[in-house]
KOLTIVO-342140 format. One record per residue (C-alpha): residue in one letter; y, x, z. Coordinates in steps of 0.02 Angstrom, whole numbers, padded with zeros to 5 digits, always signed. Layout:
<nodes>
aYXZ...
</nodes>
This chain:
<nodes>
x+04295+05960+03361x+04449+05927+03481x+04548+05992+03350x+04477+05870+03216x+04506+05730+03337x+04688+05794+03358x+04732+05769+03203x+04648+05593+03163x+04749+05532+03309x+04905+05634+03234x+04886+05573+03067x+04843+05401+03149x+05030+05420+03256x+05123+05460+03124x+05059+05305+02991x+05124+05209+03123x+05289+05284+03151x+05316+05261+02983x+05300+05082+03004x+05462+05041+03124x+05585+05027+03011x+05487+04928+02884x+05475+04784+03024x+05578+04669+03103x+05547+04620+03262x+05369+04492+03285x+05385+04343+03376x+05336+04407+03558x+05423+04574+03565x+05598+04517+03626x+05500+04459+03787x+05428+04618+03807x+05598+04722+03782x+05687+04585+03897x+05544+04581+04031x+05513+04755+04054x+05721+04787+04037x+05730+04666+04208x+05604+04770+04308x+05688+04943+04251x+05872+04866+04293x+05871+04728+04417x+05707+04789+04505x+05652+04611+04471x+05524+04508+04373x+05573+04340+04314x+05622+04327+04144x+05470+04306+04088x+05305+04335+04196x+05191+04247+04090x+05120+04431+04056x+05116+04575+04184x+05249+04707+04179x+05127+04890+04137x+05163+04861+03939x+05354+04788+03975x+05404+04951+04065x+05338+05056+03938x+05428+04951+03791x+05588+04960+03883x+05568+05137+03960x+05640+05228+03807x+05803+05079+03796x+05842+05113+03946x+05819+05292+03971x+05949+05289+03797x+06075+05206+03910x+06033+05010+03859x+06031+04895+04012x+05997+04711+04046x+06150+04600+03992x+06266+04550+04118x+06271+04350+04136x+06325+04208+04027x+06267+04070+03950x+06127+04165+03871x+06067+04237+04052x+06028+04105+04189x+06075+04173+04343x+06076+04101+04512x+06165+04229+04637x+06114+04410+04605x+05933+04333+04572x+05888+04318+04374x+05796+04127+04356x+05655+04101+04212x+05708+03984+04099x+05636+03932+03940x+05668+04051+03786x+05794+04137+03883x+05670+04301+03844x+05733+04279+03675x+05907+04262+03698x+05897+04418+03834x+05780+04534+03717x+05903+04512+03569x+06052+04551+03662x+05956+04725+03687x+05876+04742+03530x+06043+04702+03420x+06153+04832+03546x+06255+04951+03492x+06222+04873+03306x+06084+05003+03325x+05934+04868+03296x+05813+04986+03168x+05851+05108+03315x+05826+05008+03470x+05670+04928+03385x+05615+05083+03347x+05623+05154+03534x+05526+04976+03631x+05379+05011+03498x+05369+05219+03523x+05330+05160+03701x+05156+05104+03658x+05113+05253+03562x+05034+05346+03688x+04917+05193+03724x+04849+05231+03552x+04808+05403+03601x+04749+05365+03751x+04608+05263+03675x+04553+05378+03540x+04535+05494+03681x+04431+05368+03791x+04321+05341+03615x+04297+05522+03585x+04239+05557+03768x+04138+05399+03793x+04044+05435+03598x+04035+05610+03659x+03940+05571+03802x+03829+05458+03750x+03784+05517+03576x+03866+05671+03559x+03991+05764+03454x+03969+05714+03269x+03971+05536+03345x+04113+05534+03413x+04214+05611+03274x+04142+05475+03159x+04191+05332+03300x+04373+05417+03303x+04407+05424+03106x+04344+05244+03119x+04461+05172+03272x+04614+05290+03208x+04617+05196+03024x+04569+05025+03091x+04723+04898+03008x+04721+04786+03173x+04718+04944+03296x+04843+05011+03168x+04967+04856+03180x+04962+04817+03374x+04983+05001+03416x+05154+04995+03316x+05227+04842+03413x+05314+04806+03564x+05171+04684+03631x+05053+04702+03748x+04908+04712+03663x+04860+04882+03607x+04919+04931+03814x+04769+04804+03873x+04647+04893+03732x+04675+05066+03807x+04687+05023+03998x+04532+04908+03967x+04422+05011+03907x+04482+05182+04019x+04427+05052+04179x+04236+05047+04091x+04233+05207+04060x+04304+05239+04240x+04164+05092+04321x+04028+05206+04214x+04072+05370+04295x+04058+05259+04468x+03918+05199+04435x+03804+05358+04427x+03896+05429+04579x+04021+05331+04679x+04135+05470+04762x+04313+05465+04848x+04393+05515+04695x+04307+05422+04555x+04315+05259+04671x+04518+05309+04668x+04509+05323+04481x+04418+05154+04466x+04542+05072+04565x+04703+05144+04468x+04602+05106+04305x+04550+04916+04340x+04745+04901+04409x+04826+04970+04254x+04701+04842+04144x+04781+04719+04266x+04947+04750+04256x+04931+04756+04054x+04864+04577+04020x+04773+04465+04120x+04632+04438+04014x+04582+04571+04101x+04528+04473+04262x+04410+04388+04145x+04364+04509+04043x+04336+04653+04179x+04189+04567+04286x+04111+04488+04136x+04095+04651+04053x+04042+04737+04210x+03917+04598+04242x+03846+04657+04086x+03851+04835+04130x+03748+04797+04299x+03638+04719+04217x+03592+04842+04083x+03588+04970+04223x+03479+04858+04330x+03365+04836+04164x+03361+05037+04148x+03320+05050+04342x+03158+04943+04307x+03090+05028+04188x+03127+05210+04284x+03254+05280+04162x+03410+05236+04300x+03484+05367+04409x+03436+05349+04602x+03516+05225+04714x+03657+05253+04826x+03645+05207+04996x+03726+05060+05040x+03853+05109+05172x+03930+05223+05059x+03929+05106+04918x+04015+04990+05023x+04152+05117+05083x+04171+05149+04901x+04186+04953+04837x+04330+04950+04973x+04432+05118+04928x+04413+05035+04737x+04489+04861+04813x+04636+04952+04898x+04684+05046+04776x+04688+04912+04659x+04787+04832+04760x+04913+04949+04803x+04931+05007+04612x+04953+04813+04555x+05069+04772+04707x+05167+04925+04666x+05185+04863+04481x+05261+04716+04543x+05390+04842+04647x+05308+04777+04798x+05396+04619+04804x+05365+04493+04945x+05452+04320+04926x+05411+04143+04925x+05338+04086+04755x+05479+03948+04744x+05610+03846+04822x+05627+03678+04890x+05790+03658+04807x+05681+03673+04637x+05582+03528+04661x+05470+03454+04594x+05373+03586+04551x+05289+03535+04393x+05169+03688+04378x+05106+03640+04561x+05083+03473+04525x+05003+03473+04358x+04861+03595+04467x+04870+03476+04614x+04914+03318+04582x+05085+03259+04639x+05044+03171+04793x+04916+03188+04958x+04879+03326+05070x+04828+03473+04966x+04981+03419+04864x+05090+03445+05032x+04997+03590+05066x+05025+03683+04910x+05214+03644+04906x+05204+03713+05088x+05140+03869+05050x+05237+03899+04867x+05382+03870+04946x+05382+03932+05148x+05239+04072+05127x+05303+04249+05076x+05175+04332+04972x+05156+04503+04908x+05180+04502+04712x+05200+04310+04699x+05257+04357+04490x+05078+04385+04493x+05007+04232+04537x+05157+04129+04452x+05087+04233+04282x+04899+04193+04312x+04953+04008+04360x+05052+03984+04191x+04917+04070+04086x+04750+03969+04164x+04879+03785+04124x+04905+03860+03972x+04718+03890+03930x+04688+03732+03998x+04830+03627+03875x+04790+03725+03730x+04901+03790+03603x+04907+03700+03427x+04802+03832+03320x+04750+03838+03123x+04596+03894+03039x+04545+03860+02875x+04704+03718+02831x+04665+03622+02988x+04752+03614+03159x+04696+03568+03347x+04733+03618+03518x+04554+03635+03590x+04515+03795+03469x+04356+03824+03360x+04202+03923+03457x+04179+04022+03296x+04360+04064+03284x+04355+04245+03352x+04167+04288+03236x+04281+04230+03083x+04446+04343+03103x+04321+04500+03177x+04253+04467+03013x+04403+04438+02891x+04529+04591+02974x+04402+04733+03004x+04363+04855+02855x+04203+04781+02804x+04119+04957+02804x+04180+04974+03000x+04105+04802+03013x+03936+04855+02925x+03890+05026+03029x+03948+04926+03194x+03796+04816+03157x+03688+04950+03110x+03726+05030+03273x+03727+04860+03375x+03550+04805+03281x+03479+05006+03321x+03554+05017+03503x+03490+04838+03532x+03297+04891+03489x+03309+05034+03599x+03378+04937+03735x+03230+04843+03736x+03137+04993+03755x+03218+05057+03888x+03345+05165+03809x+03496+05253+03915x+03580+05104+03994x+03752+05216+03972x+03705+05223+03774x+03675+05025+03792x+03845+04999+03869x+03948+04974+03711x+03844+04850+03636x+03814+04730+03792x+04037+04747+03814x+04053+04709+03633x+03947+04553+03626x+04003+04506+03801x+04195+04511+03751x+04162+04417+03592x+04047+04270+03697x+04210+04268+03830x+04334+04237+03702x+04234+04110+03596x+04256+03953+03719x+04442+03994+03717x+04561+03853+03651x+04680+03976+03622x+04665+04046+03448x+04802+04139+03405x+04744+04310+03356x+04627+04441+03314x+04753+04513+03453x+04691+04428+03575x+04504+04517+03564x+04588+04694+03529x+04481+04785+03647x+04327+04741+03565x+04360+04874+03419x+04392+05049+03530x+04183+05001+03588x+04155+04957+03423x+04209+05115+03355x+04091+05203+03463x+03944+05083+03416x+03989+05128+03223x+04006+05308+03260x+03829+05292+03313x+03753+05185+03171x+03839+05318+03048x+03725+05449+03125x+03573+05357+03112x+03630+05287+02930x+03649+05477+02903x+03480+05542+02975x+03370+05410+02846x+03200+05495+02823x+03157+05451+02625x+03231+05488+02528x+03355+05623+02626x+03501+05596+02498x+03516+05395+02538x+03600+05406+02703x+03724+05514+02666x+03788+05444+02511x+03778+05295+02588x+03891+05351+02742x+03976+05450+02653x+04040+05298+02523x+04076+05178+02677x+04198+05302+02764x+04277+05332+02605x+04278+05163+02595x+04352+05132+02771x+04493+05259+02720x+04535+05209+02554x+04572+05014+02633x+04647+05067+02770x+04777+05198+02669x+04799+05041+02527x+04865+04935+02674x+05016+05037+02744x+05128+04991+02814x+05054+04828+02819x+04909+04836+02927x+04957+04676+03051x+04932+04569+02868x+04800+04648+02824x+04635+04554+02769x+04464+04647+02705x+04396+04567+02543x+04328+04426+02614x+04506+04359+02639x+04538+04340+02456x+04702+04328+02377x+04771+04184+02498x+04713+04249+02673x+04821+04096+02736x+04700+03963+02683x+04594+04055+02846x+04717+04122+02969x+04922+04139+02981x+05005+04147+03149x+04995+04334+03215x+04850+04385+03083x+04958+04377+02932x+05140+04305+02992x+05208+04359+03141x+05394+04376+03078x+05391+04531+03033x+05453+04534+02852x+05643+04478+02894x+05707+04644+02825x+05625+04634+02681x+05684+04476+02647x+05859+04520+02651x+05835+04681+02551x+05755+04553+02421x+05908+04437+02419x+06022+04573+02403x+05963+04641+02266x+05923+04474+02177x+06119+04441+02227x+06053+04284+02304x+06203+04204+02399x+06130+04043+02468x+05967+04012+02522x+05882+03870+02621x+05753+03968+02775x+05622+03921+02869x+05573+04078+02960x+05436+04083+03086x+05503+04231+03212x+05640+04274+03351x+05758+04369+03272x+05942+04328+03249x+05968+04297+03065x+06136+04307+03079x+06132+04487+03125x+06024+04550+02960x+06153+04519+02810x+06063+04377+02758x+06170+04258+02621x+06254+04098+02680x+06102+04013+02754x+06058+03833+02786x+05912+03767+02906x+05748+03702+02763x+05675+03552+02869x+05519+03492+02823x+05487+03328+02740x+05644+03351+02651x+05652+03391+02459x+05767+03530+02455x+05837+03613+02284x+05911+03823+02241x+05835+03948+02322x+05708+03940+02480x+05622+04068+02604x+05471+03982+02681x+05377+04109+02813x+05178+04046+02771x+05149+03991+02968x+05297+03883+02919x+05217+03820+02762x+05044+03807+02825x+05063+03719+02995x+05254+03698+03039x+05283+03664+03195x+05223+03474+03193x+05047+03400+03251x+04906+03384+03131x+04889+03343+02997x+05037+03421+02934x+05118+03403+02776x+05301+03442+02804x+05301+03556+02641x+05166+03483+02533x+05313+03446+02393x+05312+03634+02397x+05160+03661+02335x+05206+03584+02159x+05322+03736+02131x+05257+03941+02086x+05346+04043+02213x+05468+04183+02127x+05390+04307+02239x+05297+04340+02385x+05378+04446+02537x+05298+04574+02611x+05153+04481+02651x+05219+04346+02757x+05372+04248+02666x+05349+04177+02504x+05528+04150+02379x+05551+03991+02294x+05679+03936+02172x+05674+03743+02161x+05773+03650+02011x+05866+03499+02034x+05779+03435+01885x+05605+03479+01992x+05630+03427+02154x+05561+03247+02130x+05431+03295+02028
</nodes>
């Protein structure tokens, strides 16, 4: 069985490998490269701490351990002193510098993503033991084919992102707070504390998502405990000793990620301090007092708070988001049910429910609590994100799938094991992993596009953004005008890469609202939403024309006539 799973994780690595050089660069990966590149070099975090640093060091370990290092500074890095000052987009600027080095990008690209390769191996492995535990071996070979040829796990574990590092350190801190649970030693409260730190230190969704799902884990345990089927209480003093040990560890792993920094979070030369005041007002005491503290009060890992302080204004402004042609900034609550249910494999999507609907039942009859676990995460995760006005992603929700991969492991088993007549559940199973495998091997390389049938033909009339256009087809596009001997185009590329660096024809900016004639390369975030406020319409005269071609998936190739354009 190890062996098995060996090799679906293997065969898993190695379709995204294969991937790299297909890509260029998404939109968020030069702040990862740039961001982790600072900590590795400078021993600092400022470039960009809207994220923690755990996935940033592990993009840029392999750069730098090939002899890259942060650029010196210019223009296109702010410096005050020997002290590197965020600025906005300056990520991008930094990140390419590294990126385009050497005129090695396919390379340097190719070393940020290997660093969150082990990430994906490290949650098949927490699927395989946590399905082995619970239901047992079969299981959890079943949940591992399914989470090693998911498209979405499949796309974020071949990027430079943070993403597919929260998925695995997430779900290795339940799987950690289980073990704890049932008996909370020295060592396992150590573990717990390392595990929850790392999920920090990935993404901090994880402070929200952590104690919600292990709210829900109590309280399946406490459910279990009533009706006799828990294990026996510890006593409380040693409980307590072990809650503590957790804490400080924690602490100590998430200080130490931050290179146990201890400043001030700002200076009184940088006022005002708009961050501050947009939390506290810009006048009276608590006003003073904040000001005080941010700027006369060292504290350890102030990064840290500056990150969680510009990710809860950021949840609380909203980001302009699309679903379904439309546009807002206060998000949809069914946002997150509709991409689970356009980018999963609909046959991953149909034994999860068998498994949630079966688990669920015995739940309520006082079933395992441990075997209950997945299913009260999964539904917790997906109730969490739902009020979120920030839609960007079936990203953004990636930990959901390594617990539903164990739930579907399960529901296979029992789809398997039908009573009358015996032949139906295996045929049946057997067709939907089939199934599973034929969609996911007819999307490579491109899983991060990738849409099950319920997306139809134009998946961006639902979603665009990093579900279907995340720049990533920039590459392509130049081999395409190359060998259509294109040698003017007009672009509009959603993305951060350079397009001067990627032998691209003489280019010109396409703005919208303005008729433009020849040839034109229109990403479909671009097309669909722009970058004005709703309702947008800055390339409705493009929808008139047939596009020559589509792209990869993302960038769609027009060639307008003068004779057309007013048409």
């Amino acid at each position: 069985m190890v062996l098995a799973v060996l090799v679906l994780a293997g065969v898993g690595a190695t379709r995204i490998i294969l991937t790299y050089h297909v890509f260029s660069q998404t939109y968020d990966e030069p702040a990862s490269v740039a961001a982790g590149m600072e900590w590795l070099d400078r021993g600092t975090y400022r470039v960009d701490y809207s994220h923690p640093p755990l996935a940033r060091l592990a993009v840029a370990l392999g750069l730098y351990l090939d002899g890259l290092r942060l650029p010196a500074g210019g223009s296109e890095l702010p410096l005050r002193g020997d002290e590197l000052v965020f600025a906005p987009q300056s990520w991008v600027q930094v990140g390419n510098q590294i990126l385009y080095a050497r005129d090695q990008y396919s390379h340097n690209l190719a070393l940020a993503r290997l660093g969150v390769l082990p990430f994906f191996f490290l949650a098949a492995a927490v699927v395989w033991v946590w399905s082995r535990t619970a239901f047992g071996d079969t299981s959890a070979l079943l949940a591992v084919f399914l989470f090693t040829t998911l498209p979405p796990v499949l796309a974020h574990a071949g990027l430079a992102t943070t993403d597919m590092v929260f998925a695995a350190t997430f779900v290795v801190a339940l799987l950690a707070f289980i073990y704890w649970l049932e008996c909370p030693t020295y060592l396992r409260s150590s573990v717990l504390g390392l595990a929850v730190a790392l999920a920090i230190l990935s993404k901090f969704s994880a402070l929200l998502f952590l104690p919600a799902c292990g709210l829900a884990m109590l309280a399946c345990r406490w459910r279990a405990r009533r009706n006799g089927t828990g294990s026996r209480e510890v006593p409380l003093p040693r409980r307590a000793t072990a809650i503590a040990l957790t804490m400080v560890t924690s602490f100590l792993v998430i200080w130490g990620g931050y290179r146990f920094a201890v400043h001030t979070i700002t200076r009184s030369a940088d006022r005002p301090h708009e961050r501050i005041d947009l939390s506290v007002g810009a006048e009276g005491t608590l006003h003073r007092l904040a000001y005080l503290v941010a700027e006369r009060a060292p504290l350890p890992a102030p990064e840290l708070l500056m990150g969680i302080q510009y990710q809860r204004l950021h949840a609380a402004r909203g980001q302009l988001d699309y679903l379904f042609g439309k546009m807002n900034k206060t998000g949809w609550w069914y946002f997150f049910p509709i991409v689970l249910a356009v980018k999963s494999p609909l046959p991953f999507l149909i034994l999860s429910g068998i498994g949630l609907v079966i688990l669920g039942v015995q739940g309520c009859q006082g079933a395992d609590w441990r075997a209950l676990a997945p299913v009260a995460i999964a539904v917790t995760l997906l109730l969490v994100c739902m009020p979120s006005r920030i839609n960007i992603g079936v990203r953004l929700i990636l930990p959901i799938y390594p617990v539903l991969a164990i739930v579907a492991g399960f529901g296979a088993i029992r789809l398997w094991n039908l009573a009358r007549p015996k032949w139906v559940g295996p045929a049946m199973v057997i067709v939907l992993l089939l199934w599973q495998l034929t969609a996911s091997v007819r999307a490579h390389p491109d899983y991060l596009a990738y849409f099950n049938e319920l997306g139809g033909s134009s998946p961006e009339r639902i979603v665009v953004d990093s579900d279907l256009d995340w720049g990533q087809d920039l590459l392509r596009l130049a081999e395409a005008l190359r060998a259509r001997k294109i040698d003017s185009v007009s672009i509009d590329y959603f993305g951060s890469a350079d397009l001067s660096r990627h032998g691209l024809p003489r280019i010109q900016r396409l703005l919208p609202y303005q008729q433009t004639t020849g040839w034109i390369a229109i990403s479909k975030s671009r097309l669909k939403h722009g970058e004005g406020e709703p309702p947008y319409r800055g390339y409705a005269w493009l929808e008139s024309h047939e596009p020559v071609a589509l792209i990869g998936r993302s960038i769609l190739l027009y060639y307008v006539r003068a004779s057309a354009a007013g048409q």
